[in-house]
Backbone and ligand atoms as CSV (ligand in chain L), in Angstrom:
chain,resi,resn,atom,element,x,y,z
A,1,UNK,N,N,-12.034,-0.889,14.347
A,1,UNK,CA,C,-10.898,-1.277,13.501
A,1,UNK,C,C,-10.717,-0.276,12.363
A,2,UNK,N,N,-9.418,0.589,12.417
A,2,UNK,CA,C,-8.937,1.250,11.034
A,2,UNK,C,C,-8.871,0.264,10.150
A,3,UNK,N,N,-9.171,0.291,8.713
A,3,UNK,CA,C,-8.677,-0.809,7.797
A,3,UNK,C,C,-7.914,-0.019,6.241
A,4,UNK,N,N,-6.902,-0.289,6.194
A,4,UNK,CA,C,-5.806,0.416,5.349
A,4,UNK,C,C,-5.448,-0.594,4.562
A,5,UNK,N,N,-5.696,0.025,2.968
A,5,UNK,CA,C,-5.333,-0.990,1.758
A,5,UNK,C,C,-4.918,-0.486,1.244
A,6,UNK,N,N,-3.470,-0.524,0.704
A,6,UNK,CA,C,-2.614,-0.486,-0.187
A,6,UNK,C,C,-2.783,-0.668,-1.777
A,7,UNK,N,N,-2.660,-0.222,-2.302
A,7,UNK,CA,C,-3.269,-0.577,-4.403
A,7,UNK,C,C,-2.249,-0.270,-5.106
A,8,UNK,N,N,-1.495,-0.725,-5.975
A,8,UNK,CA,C,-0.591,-0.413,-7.195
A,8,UNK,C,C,-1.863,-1.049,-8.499
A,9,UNK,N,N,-0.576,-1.451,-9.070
A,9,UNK,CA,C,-1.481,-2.349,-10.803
A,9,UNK,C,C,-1.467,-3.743,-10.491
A,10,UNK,N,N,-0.407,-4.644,-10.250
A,10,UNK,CA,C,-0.295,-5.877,-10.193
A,10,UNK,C,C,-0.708,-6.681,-9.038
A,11,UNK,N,N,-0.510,-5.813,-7.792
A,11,UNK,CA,C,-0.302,-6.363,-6.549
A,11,UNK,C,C,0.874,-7.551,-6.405
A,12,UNK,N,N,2.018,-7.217,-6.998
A,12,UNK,CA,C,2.793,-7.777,-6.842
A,12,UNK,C,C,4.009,-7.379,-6.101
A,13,UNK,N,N,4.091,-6.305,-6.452
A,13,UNK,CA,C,5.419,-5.114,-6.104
A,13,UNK,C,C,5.594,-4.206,-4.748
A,14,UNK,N,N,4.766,-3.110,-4.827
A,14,UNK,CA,C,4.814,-1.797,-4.436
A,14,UNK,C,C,3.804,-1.868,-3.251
A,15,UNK,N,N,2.161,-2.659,-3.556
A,15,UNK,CA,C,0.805,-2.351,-2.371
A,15,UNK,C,C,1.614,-3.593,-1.504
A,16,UNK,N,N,2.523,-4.996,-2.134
A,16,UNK,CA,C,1.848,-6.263,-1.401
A,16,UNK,C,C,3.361,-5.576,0.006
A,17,UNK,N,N,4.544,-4.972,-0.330
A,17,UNK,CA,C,5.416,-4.744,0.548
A,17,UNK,C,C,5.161,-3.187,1.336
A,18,UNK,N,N,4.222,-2.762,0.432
A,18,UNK,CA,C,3.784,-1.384,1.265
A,18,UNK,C,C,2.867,-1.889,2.639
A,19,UNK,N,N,2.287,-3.096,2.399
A,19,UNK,CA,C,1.244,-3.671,3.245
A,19,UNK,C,C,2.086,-4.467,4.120
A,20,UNK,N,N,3.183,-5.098,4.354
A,20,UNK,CA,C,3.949,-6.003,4.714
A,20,UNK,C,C,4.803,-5.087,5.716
A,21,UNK,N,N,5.559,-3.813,5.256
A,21,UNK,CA,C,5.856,-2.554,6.105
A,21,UNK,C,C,5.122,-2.334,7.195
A,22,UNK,N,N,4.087,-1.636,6.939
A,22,UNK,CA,C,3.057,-1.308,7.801
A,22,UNK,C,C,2.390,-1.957,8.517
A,23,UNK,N,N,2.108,-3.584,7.910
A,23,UNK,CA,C,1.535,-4.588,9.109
A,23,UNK,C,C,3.081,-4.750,10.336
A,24,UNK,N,N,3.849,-4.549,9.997
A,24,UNK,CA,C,5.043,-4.973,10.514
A,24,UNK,C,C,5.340,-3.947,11.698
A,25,UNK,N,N,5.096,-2.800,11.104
A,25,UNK,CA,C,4.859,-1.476,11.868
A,25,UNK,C,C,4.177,-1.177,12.851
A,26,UNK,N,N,2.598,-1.822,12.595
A,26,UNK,CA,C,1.227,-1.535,13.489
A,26,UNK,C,C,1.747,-3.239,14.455
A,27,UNK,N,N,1.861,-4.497,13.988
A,27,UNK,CA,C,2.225,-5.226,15.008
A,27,UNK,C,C,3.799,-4.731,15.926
A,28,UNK,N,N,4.637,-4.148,16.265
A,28,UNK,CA,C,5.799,-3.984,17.032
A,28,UNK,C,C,5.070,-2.591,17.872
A,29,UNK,N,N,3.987,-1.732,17.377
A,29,UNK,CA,C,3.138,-0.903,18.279
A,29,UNK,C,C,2.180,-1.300,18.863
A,30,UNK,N,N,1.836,-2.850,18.302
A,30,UNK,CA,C,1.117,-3.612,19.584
A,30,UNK,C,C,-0.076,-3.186,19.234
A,31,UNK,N,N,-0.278,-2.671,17.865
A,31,UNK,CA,C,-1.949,-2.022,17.348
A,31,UNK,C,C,-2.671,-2.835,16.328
A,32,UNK,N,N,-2.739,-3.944,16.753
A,32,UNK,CA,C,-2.654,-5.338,15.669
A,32,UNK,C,C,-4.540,-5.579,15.884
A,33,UNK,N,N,-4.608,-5.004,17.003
A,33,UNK,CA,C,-6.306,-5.373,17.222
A,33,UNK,C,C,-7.158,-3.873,16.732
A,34,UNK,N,N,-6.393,-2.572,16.204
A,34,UNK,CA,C,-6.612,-1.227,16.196
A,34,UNK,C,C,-7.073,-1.379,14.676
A,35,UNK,N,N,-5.728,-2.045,13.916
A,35,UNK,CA,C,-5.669,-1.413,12.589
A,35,UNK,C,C,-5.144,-2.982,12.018
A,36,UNK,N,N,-6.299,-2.712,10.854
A,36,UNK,CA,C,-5.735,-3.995,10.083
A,36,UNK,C,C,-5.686,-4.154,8.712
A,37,UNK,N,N,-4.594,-4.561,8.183
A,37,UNK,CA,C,-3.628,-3.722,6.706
A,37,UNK,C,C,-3.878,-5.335,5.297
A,38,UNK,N,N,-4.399,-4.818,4.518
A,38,UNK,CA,C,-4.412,-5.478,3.292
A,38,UNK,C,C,-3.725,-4.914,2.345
A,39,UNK,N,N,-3.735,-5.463,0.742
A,39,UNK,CA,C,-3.172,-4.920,-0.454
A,39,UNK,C,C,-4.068,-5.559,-1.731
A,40,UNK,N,N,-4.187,-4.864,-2.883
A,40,UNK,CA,C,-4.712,-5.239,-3.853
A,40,UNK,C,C,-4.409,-4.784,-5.198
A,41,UNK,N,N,-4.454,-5.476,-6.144
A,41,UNK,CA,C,-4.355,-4.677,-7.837
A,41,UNK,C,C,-5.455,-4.162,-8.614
A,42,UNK,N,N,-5.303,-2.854,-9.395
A,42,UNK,CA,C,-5.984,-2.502,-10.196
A,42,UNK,C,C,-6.341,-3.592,-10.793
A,43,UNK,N,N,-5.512,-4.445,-11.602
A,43,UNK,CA,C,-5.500,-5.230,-12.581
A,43,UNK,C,C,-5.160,-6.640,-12.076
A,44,UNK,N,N,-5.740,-7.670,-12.711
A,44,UNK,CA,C,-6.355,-8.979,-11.883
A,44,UNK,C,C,-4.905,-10.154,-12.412
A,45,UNK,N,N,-4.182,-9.700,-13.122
A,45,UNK,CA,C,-3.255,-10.761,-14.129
A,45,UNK,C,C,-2.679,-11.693,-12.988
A,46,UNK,N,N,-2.202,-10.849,-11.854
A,46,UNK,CA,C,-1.370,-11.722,-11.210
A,46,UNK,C,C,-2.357,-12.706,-10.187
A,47,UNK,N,N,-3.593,-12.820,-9.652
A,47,UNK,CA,C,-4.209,-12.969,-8.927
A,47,UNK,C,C,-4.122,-14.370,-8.553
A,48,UNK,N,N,-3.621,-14.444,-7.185
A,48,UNK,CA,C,-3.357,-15.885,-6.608
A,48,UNK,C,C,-2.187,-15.853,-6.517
A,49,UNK,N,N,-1.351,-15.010,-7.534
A,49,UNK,CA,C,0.225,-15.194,-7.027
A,49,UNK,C,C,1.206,-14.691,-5.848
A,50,UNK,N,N,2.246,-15.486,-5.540
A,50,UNK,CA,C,3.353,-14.599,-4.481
A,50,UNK,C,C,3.466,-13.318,-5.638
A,51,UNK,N,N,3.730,-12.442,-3.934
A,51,UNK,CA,C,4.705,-11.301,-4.949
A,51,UNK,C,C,6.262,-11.715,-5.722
A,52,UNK,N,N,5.913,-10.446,-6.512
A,52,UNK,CA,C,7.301,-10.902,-7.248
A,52,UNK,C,C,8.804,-11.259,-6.248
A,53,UNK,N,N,8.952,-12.518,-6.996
A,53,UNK,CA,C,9.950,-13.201,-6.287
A,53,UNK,C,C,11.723,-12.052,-5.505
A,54,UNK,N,N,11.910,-10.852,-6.645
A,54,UNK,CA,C,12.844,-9.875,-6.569
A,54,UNK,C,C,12.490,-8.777,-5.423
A,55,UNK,N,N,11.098,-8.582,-4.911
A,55,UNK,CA,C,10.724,-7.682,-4.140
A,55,UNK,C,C,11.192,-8.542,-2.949
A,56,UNK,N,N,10.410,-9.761,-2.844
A,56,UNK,CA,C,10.359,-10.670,-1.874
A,56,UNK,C,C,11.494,-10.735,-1.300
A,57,UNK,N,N,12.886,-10.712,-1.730
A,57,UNK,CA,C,14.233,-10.830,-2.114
A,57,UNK,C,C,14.873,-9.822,-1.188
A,58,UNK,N,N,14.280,-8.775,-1.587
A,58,UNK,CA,C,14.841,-7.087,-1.030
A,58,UNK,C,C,14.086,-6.952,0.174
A,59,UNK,N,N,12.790,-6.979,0.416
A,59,UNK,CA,C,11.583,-7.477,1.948
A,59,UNK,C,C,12.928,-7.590,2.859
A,60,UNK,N,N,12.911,-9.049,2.426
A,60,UNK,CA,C,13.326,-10.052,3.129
A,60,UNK,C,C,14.813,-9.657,4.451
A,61,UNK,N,N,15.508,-8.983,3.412
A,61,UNK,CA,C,16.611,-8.197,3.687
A,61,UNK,C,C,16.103,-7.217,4.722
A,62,UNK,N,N,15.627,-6.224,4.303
A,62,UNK,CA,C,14.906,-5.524,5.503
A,62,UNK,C,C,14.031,-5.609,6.560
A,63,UNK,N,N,13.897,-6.698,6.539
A,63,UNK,CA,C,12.944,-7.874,7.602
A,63,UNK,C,C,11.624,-7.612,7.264
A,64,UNK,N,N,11.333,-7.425,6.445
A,64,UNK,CA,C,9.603,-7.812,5.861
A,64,UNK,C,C,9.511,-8.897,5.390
A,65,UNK,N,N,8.499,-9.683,5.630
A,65,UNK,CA,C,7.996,-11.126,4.908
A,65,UNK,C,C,6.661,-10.801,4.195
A,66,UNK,N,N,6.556,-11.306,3.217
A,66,UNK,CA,C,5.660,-10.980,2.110
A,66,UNK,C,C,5.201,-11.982,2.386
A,67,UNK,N,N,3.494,-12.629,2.535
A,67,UNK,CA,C,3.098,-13.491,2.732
A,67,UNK,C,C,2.099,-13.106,1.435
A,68,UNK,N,N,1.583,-12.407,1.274
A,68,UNK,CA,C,0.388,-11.521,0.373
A,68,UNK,C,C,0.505,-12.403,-0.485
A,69,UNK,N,N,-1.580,-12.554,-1.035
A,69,UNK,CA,C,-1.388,-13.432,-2.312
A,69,UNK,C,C,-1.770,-12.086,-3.130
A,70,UNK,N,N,-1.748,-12.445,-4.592
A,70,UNK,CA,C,-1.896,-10.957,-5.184
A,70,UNK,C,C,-3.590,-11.321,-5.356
A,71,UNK,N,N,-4.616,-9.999,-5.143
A,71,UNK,CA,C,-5.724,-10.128,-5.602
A,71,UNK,C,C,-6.166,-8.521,-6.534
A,72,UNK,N,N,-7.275,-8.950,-7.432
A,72,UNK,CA,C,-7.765,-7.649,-7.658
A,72,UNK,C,C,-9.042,-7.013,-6.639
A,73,UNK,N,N,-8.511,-5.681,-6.964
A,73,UNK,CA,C,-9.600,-4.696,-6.365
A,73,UNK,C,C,-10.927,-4.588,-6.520
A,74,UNK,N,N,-11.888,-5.043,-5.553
A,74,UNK,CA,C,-13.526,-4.902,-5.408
A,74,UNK,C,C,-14.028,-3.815,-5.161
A,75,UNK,N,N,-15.000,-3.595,-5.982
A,75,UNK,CA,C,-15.897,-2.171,-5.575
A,75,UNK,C,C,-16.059,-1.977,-4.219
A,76,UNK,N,N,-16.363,-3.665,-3.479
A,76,UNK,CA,C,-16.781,-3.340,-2.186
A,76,UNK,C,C,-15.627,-2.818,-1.028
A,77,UNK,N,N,-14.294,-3.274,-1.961
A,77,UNK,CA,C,-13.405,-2.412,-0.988
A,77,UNK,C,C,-13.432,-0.822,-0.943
A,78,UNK,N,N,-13.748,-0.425,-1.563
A,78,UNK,CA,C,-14.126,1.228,-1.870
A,78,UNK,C,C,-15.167,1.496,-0.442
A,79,UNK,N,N,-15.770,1.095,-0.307
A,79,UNK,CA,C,-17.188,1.118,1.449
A,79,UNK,C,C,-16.575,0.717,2.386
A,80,UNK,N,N,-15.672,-0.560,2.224
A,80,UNK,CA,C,-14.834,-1.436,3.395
A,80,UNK,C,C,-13.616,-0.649,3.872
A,81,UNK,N,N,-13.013,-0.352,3.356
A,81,UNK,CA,C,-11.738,0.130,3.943
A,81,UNK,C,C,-11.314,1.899,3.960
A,82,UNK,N,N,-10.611,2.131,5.195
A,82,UNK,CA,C,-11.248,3.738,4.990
A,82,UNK,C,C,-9.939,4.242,4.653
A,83,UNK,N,N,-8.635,4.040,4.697
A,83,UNK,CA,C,-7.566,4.592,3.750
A,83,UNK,C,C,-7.441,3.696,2.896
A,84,UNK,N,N,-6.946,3.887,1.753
A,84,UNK,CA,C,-6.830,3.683,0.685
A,84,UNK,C,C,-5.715,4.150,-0.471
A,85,UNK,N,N,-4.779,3.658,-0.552
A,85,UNK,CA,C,-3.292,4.451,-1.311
A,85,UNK,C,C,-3.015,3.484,-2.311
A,86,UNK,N,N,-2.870,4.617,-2.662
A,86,UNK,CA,C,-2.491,4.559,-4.373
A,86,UNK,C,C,-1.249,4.956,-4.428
A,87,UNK,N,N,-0.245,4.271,-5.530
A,87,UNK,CA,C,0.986,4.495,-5.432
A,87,UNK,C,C,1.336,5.664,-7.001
A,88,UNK,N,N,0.038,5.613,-8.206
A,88,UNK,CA,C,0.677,6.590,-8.962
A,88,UNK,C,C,-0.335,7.319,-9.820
A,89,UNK,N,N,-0.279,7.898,-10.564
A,89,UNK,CA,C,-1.384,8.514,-11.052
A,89,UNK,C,C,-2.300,7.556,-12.299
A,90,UNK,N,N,-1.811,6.378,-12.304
A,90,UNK,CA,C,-2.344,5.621,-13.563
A,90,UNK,C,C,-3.220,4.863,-12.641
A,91,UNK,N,N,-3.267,4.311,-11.356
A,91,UNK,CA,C,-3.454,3.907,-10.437
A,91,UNK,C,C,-5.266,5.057,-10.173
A,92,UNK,N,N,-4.576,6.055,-9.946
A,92,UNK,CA,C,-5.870,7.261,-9.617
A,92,UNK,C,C,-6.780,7.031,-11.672
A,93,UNK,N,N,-6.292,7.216,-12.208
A,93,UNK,CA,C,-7.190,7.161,-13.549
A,93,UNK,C,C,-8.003,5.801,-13.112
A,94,UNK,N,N,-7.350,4.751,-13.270
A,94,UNK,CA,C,-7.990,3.113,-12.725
A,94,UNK,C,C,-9.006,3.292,-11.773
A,95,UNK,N,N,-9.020,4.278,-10.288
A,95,UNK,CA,C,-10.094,4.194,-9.624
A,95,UNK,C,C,-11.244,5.038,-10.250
A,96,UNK,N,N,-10.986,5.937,-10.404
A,96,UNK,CA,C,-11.547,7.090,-11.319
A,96,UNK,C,C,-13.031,6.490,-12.022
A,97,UNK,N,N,-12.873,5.489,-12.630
A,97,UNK,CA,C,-13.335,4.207,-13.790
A,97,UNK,C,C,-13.806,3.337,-12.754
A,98,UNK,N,N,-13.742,3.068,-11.107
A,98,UNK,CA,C,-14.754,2.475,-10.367
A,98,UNK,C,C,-15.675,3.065,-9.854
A,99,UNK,N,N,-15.096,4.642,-9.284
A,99,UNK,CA,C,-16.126,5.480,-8.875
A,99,UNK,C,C,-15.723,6.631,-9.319
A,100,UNK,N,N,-16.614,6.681,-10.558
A,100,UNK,CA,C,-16.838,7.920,-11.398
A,100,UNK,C,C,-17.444,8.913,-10.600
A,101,UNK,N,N,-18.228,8.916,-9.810
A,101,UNK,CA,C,-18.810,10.189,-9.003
A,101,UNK,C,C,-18.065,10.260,-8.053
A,102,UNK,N,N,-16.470,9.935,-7.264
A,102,UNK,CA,C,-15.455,10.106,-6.729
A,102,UNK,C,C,-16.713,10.241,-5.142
A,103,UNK,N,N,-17.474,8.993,-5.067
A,103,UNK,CA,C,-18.068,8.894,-4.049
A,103,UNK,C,C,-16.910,8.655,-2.637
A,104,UNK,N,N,-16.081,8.061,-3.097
A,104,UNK,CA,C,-15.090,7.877,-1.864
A,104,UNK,C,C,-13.691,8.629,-1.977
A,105,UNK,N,N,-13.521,9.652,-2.830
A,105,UNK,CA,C,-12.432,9.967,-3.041
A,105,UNK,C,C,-11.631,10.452,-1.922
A,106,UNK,N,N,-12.561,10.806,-1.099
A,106,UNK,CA,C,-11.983,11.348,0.594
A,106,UNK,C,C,-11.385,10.114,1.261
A,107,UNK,N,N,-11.316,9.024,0.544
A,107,UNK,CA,C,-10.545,7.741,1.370
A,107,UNK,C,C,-9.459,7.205,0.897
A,108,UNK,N,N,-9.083,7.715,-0.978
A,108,UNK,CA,C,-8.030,7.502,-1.668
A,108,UNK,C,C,-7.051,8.360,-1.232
A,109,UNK,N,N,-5.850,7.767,-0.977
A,109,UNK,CA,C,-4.518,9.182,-0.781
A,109,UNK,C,C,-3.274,8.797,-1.493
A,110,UNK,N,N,-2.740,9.300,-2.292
A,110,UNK,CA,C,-1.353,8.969,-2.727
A,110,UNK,C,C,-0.912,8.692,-1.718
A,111,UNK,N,N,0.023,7.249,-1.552
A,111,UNK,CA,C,0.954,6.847,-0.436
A,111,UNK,C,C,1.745,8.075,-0.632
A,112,UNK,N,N,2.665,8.348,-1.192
A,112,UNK,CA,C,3.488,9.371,-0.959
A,112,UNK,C,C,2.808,10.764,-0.149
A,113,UNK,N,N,1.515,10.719,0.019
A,113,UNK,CA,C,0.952,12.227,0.583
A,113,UNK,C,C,1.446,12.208,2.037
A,114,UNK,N,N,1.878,10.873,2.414
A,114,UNK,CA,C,2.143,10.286,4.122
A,114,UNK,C,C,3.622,10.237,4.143
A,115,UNK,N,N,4.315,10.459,3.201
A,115,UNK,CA,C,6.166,10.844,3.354
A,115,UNK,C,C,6.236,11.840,4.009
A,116,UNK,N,N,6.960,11.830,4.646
A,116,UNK,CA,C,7.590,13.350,5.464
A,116,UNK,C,C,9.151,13.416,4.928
A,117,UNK,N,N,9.482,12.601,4.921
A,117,UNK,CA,C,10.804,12.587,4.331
A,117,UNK,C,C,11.448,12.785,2.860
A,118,UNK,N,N,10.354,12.473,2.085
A,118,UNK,CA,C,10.902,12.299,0.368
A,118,UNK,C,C,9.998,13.145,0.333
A,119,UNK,N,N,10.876,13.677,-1.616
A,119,UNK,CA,C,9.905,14.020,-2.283
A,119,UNK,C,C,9.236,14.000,-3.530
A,120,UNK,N,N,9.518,12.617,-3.971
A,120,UNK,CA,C,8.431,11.487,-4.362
A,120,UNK,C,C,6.963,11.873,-4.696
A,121,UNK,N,N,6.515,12.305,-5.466
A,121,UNK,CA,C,5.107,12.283,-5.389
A,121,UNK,C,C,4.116,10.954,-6.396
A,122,UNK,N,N,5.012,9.997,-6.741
A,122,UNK,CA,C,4.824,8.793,-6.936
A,122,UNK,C,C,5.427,7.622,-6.528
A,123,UNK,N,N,4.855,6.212,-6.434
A,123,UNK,CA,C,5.926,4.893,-5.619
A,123,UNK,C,C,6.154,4.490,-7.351
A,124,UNK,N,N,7.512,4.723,-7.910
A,124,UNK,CA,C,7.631,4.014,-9.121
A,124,UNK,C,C,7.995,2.404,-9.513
A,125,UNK,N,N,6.946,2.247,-10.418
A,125,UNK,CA,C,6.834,1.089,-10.973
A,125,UNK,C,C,8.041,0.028,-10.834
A,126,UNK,N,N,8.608,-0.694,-10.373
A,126,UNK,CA,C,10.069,-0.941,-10.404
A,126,UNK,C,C,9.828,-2.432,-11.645
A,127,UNK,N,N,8.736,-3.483,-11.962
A,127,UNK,CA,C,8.592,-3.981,-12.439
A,127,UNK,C,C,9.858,-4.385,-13.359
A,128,UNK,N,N,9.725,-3.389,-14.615
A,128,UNK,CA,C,11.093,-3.476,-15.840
A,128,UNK,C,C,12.554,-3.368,-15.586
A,129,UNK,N,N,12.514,-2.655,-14.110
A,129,UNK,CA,C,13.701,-1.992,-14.238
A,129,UNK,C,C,14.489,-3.317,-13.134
A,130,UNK,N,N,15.777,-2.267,-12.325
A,130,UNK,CA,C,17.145,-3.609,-11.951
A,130,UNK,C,C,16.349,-3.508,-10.232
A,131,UNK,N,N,17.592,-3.770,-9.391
A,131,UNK,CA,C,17.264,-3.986,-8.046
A,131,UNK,C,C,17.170,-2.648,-7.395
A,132,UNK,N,N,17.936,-1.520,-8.087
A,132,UNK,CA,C,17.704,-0.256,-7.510
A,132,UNK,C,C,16.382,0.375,-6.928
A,133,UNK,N,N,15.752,-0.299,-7.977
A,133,UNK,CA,C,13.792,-0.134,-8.035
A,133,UNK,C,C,13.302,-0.808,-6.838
A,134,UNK,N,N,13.491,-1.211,-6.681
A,134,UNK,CA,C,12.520,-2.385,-5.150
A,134,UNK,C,C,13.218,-1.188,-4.221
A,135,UNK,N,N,14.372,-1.305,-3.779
A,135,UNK,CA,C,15.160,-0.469,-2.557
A,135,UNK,C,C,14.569,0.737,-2.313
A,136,UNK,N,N,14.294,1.246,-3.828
A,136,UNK,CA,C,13.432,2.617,-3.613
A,136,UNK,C,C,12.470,2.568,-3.077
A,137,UNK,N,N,11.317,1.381,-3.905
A,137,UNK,CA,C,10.071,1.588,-3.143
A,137,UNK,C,C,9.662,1.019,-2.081
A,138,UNK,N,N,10.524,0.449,-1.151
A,138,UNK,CA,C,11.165,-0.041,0.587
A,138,UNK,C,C,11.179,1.302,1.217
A,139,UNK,N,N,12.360,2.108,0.497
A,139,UNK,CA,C,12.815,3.479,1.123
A,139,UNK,C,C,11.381,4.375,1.112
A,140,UNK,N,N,10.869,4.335,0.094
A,140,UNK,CA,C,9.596,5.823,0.262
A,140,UNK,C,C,8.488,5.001,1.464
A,141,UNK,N,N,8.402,3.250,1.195
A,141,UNK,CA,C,6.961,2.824,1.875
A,141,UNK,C,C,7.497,2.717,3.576
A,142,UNK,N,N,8.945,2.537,3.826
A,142,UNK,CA,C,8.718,3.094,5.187
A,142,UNK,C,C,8.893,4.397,5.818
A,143,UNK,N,N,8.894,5.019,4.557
A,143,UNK,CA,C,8.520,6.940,5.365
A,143,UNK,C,C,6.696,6.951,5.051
A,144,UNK,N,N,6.432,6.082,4.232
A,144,UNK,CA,C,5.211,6.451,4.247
A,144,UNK,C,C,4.520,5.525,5.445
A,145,UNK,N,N,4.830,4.445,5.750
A,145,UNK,CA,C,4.171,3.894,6.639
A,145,UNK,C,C,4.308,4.418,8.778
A,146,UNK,N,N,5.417,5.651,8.319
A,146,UNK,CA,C,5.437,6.515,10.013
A,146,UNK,C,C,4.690,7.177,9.846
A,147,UNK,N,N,4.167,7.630,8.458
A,147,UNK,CA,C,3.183,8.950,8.226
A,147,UNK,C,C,1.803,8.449,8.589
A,148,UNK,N,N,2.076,7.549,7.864
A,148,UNK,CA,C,0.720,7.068,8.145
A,148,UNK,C,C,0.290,6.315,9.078
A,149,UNK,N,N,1.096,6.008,9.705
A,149,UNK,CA,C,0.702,5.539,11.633
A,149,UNK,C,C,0.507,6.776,12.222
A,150,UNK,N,N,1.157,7.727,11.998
A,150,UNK,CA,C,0.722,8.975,12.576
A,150,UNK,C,C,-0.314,9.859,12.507
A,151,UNK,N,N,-0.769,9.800,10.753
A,151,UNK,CA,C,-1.929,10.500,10.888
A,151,UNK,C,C,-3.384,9.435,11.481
A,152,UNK,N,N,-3.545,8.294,11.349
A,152,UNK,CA,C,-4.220,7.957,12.193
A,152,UNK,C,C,-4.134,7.895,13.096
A,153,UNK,N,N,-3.177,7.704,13.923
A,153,UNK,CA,C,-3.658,8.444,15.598
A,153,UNK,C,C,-3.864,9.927,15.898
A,154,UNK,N,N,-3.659,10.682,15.056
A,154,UNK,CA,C,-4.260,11.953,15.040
A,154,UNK,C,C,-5.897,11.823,14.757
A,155,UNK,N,N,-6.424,11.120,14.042
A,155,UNK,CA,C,-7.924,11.188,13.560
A,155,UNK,C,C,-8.207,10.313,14.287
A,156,UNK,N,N,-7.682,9.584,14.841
A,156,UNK,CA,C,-8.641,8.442,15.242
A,156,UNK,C,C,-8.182,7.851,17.045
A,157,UNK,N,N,-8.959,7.656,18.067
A,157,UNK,CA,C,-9.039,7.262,19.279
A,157,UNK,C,C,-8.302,5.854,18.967
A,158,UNK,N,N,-7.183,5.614,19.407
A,158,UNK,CA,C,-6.207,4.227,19.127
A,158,UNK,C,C,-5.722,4.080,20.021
A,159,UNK,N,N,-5.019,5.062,21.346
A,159,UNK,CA,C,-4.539,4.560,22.127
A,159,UNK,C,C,-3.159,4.819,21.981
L,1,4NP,P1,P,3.121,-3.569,-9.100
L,1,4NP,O1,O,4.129,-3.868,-10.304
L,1,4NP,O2,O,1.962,-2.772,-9.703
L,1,4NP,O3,O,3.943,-2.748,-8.159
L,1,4NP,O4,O,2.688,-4.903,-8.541
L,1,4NP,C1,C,3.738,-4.487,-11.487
L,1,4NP,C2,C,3.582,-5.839,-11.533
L,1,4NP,C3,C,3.237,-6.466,-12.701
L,1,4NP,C4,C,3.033,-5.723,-13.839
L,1,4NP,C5,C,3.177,-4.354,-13.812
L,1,4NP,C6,C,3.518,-3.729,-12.616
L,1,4NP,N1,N,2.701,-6.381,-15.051
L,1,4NP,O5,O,2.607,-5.700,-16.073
L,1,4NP,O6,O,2.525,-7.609,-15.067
């Protein structure tokens, strides 16, 4: 089993529909027993909650269902799961501060490193801002989620 976790700050926004993409993605390729997709927050505030109700909103529209509860990020996911994306650089400082000796840093990747299409080198925060913000980070997480079905079947025996 590949296991791919998604991370912003809240786990409300950006990891829980980046994860919702891509499970959506790996089940219609029928790779549901291959690869199996979580999400989590730097930061614990929202923990237990739906995602934000406005993402959920915009998902929904594009046929993603957000089921995700929001949780924070465990050290032990750092050993457990072997990709790992981060959506911005405040995100990379935050892991930085779990593993200071960047013991796993070979498993962290900016989601955006898996765009082929944009050029984005962050998923921005849409939190403060209007509805434009969610659409965006829909638009970059499903170029990032072909990238990243792709580079794992390049590294990895899937079938
Ligand atoms: P996310 O967005 O990191 O994409 O889930 C945010 C959600 C909540 C907050 C900030 C960002 N917050 O400050 O509560």
């Amino acid at each position: 089993m590949i296991k791919v976790l998604f991370v912003c700050l809240g786990n409300i926004c950006r990891s829980p529909v980046g994860e919702a993409i891509f499970q959506k993605l790996v089940n219609d390729k029928g790779l549901n027993s291959k690869i199996s997709v979580d999400s989590a927050g730097m930061a614990g505030y929202h923990t237990g909650e739906h995602a934000d109700s406005r993402m959920r909103k915009h998902a929904l529209k594009r046929g993603y269902e957000i089921t995700h509860r929001a949780r924070k990020i465990r050290s032990e996911d750092f050993f457990e799961f072997d990709y790992i994306l981060i959506m911005d650089q405040n995100n990379y400082h935050d892991y930085l501060r779990l593993d200071p000796g960047k013991v796993y840093r070979d498993k962290v990747f900016f989601a955006t490193d898996f765009a082929k299409n944009r050029k984005e080198k962050e998923v921005p925060d849409p939190y403060y801002g209007g509805p434009e913000g969610f659409e965006h980070v829909i638009d970059i997480m499903e170029d990032v989620a072909q990238g990243l079905l792709r580079d794992i079947k390049e590294k990895h025996d899937i079938g």
